[in-house]
C-alpha positions as CSV (number, residue, x, y, z in Angstrom):
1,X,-22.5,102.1,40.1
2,X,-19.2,103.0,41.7
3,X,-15.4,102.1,40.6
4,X,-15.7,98.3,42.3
5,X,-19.4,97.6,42.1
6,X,-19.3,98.8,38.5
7,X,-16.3,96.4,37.5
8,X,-17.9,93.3,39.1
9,X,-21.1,94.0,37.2
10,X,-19.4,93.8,34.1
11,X,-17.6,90.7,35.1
12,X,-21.0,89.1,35.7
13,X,-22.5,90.5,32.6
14,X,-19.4,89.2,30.9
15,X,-19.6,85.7,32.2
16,X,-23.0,85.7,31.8
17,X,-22.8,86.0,27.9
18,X,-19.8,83.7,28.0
19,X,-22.3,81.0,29.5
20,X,-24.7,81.7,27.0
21,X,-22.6,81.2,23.7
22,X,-21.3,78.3,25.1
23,X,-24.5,77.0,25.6
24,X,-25.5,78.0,22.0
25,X,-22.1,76.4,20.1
26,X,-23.1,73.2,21.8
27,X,-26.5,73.2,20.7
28,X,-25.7,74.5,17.3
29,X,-22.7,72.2,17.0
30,X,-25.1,69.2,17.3
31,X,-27.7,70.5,15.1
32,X,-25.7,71.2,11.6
33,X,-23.9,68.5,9.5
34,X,-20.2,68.9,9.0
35,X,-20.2,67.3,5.9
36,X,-22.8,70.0,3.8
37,X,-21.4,73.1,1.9
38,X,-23.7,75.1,3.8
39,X,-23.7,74.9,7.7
40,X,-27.4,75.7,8.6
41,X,-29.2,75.8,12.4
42,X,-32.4,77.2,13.2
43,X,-33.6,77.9,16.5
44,X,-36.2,79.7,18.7
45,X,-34.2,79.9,21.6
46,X,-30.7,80.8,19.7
47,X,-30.3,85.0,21.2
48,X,-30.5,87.5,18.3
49,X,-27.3,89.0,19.6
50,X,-25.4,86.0,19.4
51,X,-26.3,84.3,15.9
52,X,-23.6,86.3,14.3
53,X,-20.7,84.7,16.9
54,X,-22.3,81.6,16.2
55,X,-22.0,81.7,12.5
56,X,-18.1,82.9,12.8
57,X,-17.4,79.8,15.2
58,X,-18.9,77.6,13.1
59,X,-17.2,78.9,9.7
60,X,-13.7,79.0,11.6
61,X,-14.0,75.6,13.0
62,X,-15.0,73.5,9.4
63,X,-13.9,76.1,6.7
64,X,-17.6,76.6,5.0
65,X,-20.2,79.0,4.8
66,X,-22.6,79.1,7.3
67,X,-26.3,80.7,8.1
68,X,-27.7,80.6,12.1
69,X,-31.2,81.3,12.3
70,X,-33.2,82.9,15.5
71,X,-36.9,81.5,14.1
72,X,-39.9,84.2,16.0
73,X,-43.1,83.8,15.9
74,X,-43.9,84.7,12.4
75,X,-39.9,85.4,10.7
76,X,-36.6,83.9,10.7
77,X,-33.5,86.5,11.3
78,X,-30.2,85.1,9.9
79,X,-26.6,85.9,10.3
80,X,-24.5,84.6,7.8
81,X,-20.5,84.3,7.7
82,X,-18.7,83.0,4.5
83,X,-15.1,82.1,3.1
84,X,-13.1,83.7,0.4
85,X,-14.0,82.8,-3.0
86,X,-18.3,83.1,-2.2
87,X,-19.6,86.3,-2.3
88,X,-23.1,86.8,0.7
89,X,-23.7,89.7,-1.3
90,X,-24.2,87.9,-4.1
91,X,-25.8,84.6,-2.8
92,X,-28.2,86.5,-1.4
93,X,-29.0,87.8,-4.4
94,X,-29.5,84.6,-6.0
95,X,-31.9,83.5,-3.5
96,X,-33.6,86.6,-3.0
97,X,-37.3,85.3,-3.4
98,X,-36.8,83.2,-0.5
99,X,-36.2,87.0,1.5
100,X,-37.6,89.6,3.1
101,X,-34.8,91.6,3.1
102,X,-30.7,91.3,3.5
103,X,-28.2,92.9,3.5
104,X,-24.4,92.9,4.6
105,X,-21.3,92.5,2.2
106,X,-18.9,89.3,1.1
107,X,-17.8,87.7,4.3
108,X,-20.6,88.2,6.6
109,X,-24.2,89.5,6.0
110,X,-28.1,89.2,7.5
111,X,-31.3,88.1,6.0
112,X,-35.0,88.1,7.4
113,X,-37.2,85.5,5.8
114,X,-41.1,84.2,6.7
115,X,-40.8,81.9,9.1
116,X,-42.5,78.8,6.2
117,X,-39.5,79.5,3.9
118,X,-36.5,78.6,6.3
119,X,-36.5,75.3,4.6
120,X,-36.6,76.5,1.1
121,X,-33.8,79.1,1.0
122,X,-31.2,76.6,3.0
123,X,-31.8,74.3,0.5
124,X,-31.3,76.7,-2.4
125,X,-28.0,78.1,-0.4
126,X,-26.8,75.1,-0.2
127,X,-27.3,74.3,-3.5
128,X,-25.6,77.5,-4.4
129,X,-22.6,77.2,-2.2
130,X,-21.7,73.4,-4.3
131,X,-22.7,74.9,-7.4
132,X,-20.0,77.8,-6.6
133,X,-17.2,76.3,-4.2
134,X,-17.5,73.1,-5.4
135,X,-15.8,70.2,-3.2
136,X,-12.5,71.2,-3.2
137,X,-12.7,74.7,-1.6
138,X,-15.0,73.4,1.4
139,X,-12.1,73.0,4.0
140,X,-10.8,74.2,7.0
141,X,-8.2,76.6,6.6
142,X,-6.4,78.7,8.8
143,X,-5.3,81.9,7.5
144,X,-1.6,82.8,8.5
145,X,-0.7,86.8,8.6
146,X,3.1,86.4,9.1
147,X,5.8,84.0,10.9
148,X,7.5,84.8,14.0
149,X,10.3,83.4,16.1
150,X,10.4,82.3,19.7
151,X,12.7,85.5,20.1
152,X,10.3,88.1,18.7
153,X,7.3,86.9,21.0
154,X,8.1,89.8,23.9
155,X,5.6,92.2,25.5
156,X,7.0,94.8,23.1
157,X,5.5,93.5,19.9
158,X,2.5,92.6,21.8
159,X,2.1,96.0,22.8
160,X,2.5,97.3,19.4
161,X,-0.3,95.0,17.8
162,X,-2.7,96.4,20.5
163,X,-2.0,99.8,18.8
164,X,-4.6,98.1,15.9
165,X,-7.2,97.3,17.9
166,X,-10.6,97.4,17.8
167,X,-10.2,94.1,16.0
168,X,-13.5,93.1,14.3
169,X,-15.1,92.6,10.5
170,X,-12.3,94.6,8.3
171,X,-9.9,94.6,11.0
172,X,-9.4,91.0,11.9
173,X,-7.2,90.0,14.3
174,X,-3.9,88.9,13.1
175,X,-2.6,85.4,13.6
176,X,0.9,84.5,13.6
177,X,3.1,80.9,12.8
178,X,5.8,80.0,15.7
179,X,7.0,76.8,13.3
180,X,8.4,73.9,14.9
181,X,7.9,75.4,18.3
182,X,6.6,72.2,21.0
183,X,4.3,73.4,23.4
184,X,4.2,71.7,27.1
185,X,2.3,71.1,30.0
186,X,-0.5,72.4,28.7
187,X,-3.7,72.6,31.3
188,X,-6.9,74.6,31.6
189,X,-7.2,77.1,34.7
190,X,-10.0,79.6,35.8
191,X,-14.0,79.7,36.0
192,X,-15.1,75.9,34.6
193,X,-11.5,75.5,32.6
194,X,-12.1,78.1,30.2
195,X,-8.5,79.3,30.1
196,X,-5.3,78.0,29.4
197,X,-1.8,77.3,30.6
198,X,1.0,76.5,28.9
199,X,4.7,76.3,28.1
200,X,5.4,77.3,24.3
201,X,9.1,76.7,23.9
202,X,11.1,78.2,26.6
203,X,8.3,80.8,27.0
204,X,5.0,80.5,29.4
205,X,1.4,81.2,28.1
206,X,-2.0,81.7,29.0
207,X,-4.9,81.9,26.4
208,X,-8.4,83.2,27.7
């Protein structure tokens, strides 16, 4: 494809996907329990290149460990994601003769499984997340890399930060505390109000 056509087909590609997850987190949101240690969803129509993204959003949202299923006709693949203090590597371990294979390391990992066990091995995850956490580590929690002022929020310092990307697993991307900074008129813009305007402090925003 050429320099225009090529850019628009990624743009549809791109919104394409965007559709799709969203889709997903409302069907997955509606399908685990909140209150669980472990947030588990199964699914035949969940998209194998999405469970992962699924299992981040719901981690980062309630502040547990979570498992998202895509069932086939005969296995279940599973992408994990986990919080600090519980180890996939070794819960996967524990509950290894639920498996047919894993693998991955202590935040985020994979499984495959026969499709018959699904309901064994989130029980026994489950039961190993209270039996590790225990109640008082299954929050939400936010995870802060460094404060910054009003002042020090400039093109400059976001230009810098770029110079770290790719952000991903081992890289995260960092977050940063404005404290006691109001933010006004806040309204969502763009394609079905995915996007957002706003007024943070003195300064004007928009988050994609």
């Amino acid at each position: 494809l050429e320099g225009g056509n090529h850019l628009q087909e990624l743009q549809r590609l791109n919104e394409r996907r965007q559709d799709l997850l969203e889709h997903m987190l409302r069907e997955v949101k509606g399908m685990v329990d909140p209150a669980a240690p472990l947030l588990a969803a199964v699914s035949p129509t969940f998209h194998v290149g999405i469970i992962g993204l699924l299992a981040s959003k719901l981690t980062e949202k309630h502040g547990k460990p979570s498992c998202v299923g895509l069932e086939r006709d005969s296995d279940v693949t599973c992408s994990l994601r986990s919080i600090r203090g519980y180890s996939l590597v070794h819960a996967l371990r524990r509950c290894s003769s639920h498996l047919l294979s894993s693998g991955g390391h202590e935040m985020a990992g994979g499984c495959t499984l026969e499709r018959g066990a699904w309901r064994a091995f989130a029980e026994a995850l489950t039961e190993d997340v209270r039996l590790v956490l225990g109640e008082e580590m299954l929050a939400p929690a936010l995870p802060i890399d460094a404060e910054l002022t009003e002042e020090q929020c400039t093109l400059d310092c976001a230009r810098s930060l770029q110079k770290l990307e790719p952000f991903g697993e081992g890289n995260r991307e960092p977050r940063f505390l404005l404290r006691n900074t109001p933010m006004g008129w806040a309204r969502t813009v763009g394609r079905d109000g995915r996007h957002l305007q706003c007024q943070v402090g003195r300064t004007k925003a928009v988050g994609f």
